[in-house]
N, C-alpha and C positions, 0 to 999 in steps of 0.2 A: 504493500500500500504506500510504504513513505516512499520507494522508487519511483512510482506513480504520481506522485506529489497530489495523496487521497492522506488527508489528516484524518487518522480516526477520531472519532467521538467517545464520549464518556462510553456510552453502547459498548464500543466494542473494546476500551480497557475493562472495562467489568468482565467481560464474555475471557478476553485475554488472563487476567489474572486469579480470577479464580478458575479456568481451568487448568492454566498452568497449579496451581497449590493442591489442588485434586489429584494431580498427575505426580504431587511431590517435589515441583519444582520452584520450592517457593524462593529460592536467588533469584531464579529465571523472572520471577514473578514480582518478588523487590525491585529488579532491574527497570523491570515494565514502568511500576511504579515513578521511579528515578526520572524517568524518561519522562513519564506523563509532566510532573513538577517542571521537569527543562524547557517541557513545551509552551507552559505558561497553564498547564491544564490540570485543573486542583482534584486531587482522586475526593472522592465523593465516599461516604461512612460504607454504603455497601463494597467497595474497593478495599479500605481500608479493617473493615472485619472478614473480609474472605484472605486475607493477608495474616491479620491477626491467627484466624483460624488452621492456616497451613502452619505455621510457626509451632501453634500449640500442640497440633497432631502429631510433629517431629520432636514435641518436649523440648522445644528452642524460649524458654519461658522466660528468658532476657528480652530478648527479640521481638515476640510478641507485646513484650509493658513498651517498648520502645515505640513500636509502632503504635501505640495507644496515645502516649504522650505526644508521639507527633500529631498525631490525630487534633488532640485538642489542643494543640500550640497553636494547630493552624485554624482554628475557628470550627470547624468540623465536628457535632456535637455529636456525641456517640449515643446508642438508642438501646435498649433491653436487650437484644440480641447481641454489642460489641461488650456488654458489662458480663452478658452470659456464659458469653467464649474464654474471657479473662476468668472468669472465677470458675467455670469448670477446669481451663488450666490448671489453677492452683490446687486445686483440690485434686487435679491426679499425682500433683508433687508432692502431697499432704502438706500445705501449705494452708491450711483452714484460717490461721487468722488474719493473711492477706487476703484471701477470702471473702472473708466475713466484715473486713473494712471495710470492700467494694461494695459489697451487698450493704450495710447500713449509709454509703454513700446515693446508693443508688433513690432512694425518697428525696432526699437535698437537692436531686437533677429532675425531679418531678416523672420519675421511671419507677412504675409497680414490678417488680421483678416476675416471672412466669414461673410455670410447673419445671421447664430446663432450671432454673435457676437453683431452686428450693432443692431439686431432687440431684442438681451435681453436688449440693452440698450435704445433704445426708449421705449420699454414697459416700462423700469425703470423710464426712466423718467418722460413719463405719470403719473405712480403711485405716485413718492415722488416730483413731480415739478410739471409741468404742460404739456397738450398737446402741449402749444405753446413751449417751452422747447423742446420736443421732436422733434416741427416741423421744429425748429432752426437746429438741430442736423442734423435730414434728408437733408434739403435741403443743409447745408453745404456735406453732402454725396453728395448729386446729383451733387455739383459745383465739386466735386472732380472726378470725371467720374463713381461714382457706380450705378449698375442699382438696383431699389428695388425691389422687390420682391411682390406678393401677401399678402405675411402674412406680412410686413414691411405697406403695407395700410392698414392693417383689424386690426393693433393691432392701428396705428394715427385715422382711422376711430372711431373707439370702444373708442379711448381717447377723440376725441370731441363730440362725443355722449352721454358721460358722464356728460359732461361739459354744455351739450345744444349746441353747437355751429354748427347749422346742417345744417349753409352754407359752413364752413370748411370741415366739414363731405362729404359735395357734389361736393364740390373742389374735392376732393382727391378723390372720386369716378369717377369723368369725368377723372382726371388725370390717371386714371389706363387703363381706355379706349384709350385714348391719346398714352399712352405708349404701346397699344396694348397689354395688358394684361384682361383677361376676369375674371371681381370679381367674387369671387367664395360666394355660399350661405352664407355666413358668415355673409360678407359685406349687402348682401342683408336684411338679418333680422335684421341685427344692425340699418340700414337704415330706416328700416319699425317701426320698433319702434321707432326710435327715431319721426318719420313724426308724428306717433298717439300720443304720447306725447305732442307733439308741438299744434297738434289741425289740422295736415297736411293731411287729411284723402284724399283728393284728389289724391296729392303726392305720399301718401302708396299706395293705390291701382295701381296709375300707376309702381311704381317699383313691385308688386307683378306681373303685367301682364306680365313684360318685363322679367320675370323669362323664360318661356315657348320659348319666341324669343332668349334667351342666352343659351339655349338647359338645362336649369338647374331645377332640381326637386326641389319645395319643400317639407320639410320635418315637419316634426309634429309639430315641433316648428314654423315653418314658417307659416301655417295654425290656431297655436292657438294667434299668434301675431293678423292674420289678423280677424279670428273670435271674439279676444277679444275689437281690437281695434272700430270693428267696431258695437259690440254689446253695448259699455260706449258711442259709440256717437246717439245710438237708431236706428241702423241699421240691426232692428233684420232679415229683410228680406232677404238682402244682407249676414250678418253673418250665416245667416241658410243655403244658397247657395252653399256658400264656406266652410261649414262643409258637405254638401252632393258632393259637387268637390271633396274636401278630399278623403271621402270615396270609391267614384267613380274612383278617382285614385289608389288605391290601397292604402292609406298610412291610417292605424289603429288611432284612435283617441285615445285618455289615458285619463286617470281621468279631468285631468285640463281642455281638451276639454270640457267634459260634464258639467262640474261644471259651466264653460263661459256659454255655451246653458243655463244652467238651470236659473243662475244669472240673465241671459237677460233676461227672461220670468215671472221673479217674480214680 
């Protein structure tokens, strides 16, 4: 285009830079930037958060504040989505209380933060504190009037699961019920694991049945939880059942399947 003396437009540095940062090239993608500034042509906040956003997917977590602060050097007002890429960055670095500065900065700029927001920082939390940390956090949300989300239980579920703690885990599963929200498979296999871990094989099997009643398929994963769970407690009967449900259902078994069958029968 510049050989042709065709000056692109804002259009097609946005098109340009963020698929360059998609592709991983986010120098490539800085350079763009560089360029656009030389030409007299000021990158616009969706430019400058798709930049942010490459940076932070390579855990370049300098580089991204960098480009933030240039952002608002140059008049460029950053919007809930560039505060939301900054603070799930930090909180993949467990960096919760750079965090949690952004986010309390975030009302001061007239910006209500989103369910992305709330829920990079409970999973932060989970990671570099603890679930109960996280569930400090949440419920202080709920007393504030926010409603949570699905992925907002499946990321506190999956943290006490971690943890063992798989009456909390059960909590927050009826709660999602309660809330009239219907857990999605996610929740479920986290669940089932976590029972057969525990020695809860009763448990597992009845959350596996109530799959079917919540209109929900399991999936391959969910089949080799429950084949494996229940092949380590000598359930090679039952285990063999539900590898031929499996199959019978339509869903393809993969290596790990077979290897569970074979384990149990050695």
């Amino acid at each position: 285009m510049l050989r042709a003396n065709i000056a692109p437009d804002l259009i097609t540095f946005n098109t340009l830079v963020d698929g360059l940062c998609k592709e991983g090239k986010v120098s490539r993608a800085h350079g763009i930037v560089i360029l656009m500034m030389q030409r007299g042509l000021e990158p616009n906040v969706i430019i400058y958060s798709s930049l942010m956003d490459g940076y932070c997917v390579h855990n370049q977590m300098d580089q991204a504040r960098e480009i933030f602060n240039l952002m608002v050097s140059k008049g460029c007002t950053p919007t809930v989505v560039t505060y939301s890429i900054l603070i799930h960055c930090y909180c993949k670095r467990k960096r919760i209380d750079e965090a949690m500065r952004l986010l309390d900065e975030m009302p001061c700029k007239g910006l209500m933060p989103n369910d992305y927001t709330y829920n990079s920082l409970i999973h932060g939390l989970c990671k570099a504190k603890s679930p109960w940390a996280a569930h400090k956090f949440f419920k202080n949300l709920c007393s504030s009037g926010h409603s949570p989300d699905n992925v907002t239980y499946s990321i506190l579920i999956d943290g006490f699961h971690k943890h063992m703690c798989l009456d909390m885990a059960l909590d927050l599963f009826h709660e999602t019920q309660k809330n009239l929200l219907t857990p999605p498979l996610i929740i479920y296999n986290t669940l089932i694991d976590g029972m057969f871990k525990a020695g809860k094989v009763k448990d597992a099997k009845e959350l596996f049945s109530r799959l079917s009643i919540e209109g929900l398929y399991p999936d391959v994963y969910t089949y080799n939880l429950m084949v494996n769970g229940l092949s380590k407690e000598g359930l090679l009967d039952e285990a063999l059942k539900v590898f031929r449900k499996m199959e019978g259902n339509g869903c393809s078994p993969n290596g790990c399947t077979y290897n569970v069958i074979i384990q149990g029968y050695l």
